[in-house]
C-alpha positions as a printed NumPy array, in Angstrom:
array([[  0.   ,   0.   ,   0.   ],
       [  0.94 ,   3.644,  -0.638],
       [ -0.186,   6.767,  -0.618],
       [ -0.163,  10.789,  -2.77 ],
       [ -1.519,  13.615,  -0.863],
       [ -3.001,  15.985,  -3.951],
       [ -5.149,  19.163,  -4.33 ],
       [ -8.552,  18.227,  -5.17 ],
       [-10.025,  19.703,  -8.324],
       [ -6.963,  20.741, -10.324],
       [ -4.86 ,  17.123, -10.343],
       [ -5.736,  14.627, -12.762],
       [ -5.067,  10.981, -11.339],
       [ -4.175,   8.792, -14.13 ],
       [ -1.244,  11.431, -15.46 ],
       [ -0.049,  12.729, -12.043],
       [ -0.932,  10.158,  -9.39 ],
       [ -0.356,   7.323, -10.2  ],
       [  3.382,   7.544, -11.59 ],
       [  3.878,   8.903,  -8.14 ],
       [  2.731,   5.609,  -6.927],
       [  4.267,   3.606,  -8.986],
       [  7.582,   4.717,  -7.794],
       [  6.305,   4.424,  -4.518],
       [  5.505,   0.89 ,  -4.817],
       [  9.298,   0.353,  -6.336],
       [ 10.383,   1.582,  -3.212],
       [  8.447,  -0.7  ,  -1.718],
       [  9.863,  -3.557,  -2.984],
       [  7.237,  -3.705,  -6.697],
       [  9.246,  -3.116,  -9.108],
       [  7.157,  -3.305, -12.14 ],
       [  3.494,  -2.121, -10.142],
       [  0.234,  -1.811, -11.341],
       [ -1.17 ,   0.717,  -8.566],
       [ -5.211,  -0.43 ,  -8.076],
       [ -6.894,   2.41 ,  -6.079],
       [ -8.097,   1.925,  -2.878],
       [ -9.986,   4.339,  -1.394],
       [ -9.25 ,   8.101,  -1.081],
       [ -9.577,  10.477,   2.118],
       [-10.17 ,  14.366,   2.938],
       [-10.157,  14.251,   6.66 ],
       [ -7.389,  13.501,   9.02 ],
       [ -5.138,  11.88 ,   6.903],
       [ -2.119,  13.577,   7.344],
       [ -1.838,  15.874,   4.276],
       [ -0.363,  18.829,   4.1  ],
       [ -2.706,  22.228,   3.572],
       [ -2.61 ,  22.236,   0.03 ],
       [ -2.384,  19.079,  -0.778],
       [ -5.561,  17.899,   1.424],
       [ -6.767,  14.772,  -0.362],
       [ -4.936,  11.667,   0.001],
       [ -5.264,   8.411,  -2.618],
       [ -4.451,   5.343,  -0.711],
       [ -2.765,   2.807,  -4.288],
       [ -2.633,  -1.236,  -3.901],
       [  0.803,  -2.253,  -5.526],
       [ -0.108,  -4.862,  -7.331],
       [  2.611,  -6.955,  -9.706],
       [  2.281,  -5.292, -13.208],
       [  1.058,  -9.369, -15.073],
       [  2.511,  -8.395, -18.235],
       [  5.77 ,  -6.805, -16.843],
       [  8.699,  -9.714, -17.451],
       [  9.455, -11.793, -14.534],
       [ 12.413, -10.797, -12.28 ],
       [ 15.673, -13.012, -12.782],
       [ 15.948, -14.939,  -9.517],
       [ 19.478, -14.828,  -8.363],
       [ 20.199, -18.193,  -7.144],
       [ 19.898, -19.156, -10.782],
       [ 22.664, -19.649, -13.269],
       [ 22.03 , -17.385, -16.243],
       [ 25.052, -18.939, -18.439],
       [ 25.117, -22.598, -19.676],
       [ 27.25 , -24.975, -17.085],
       [ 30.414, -25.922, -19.264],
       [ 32.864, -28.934, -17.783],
       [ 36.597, -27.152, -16.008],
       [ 38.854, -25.183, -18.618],
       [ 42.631, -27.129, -18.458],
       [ 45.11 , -24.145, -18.934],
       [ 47.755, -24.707, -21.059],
       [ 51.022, -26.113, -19.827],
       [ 53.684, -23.305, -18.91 ],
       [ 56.584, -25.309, -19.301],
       [ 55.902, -26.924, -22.799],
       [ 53.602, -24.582, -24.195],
       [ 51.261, -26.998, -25.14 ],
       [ 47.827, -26.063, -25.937],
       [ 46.752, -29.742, -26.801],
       [ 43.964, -29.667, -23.91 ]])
């Protein structure tokens, strides 16, 4: 959850709202967010003067966005050990 204090009447949600939550929900640990409203609030809800209505944003997972690499996977192909060549011969028959 996260939330974007606005002014009412002159802020249009869908172009200045909701990128703020999106980054929000990054923060949050959703990357690639697709913020679902909530609900929204006018009293006591912590806004500042100007900015007196708050949107309250679900982060949900964005279903089309790719899915994050997990990183106790290998992302190369295994290969067998590499044999250096041998220093005193110079042979590179390996």
């Amino acid at each position: 959850m996260v939330s974007v204090c606005y002014p009412p009447g002159v802020t249009d949600m869908e172009t200045e709202t909701i990128p703020i939550a999106v980054e929000a929900c990054a923060a949050a640990g959703v990357p690639v967010a697709r913020p679902l409203q909530w609900k929204r609030t006018f009293f006591l809800n912590d806004c500042p003067l100007f900015k007196i209505m708050r949107v309250a944003y679900i982060c949900q997972p964005d279903p089309n966005a790719p899915a994050p690499l997990d990183p106790n996977e290998e992302t190369a192909p295994a290969r067998g050990p590499v044999e250096a060549p041998d220093a005193l011969t110079g042979n590179q028959d390996s």
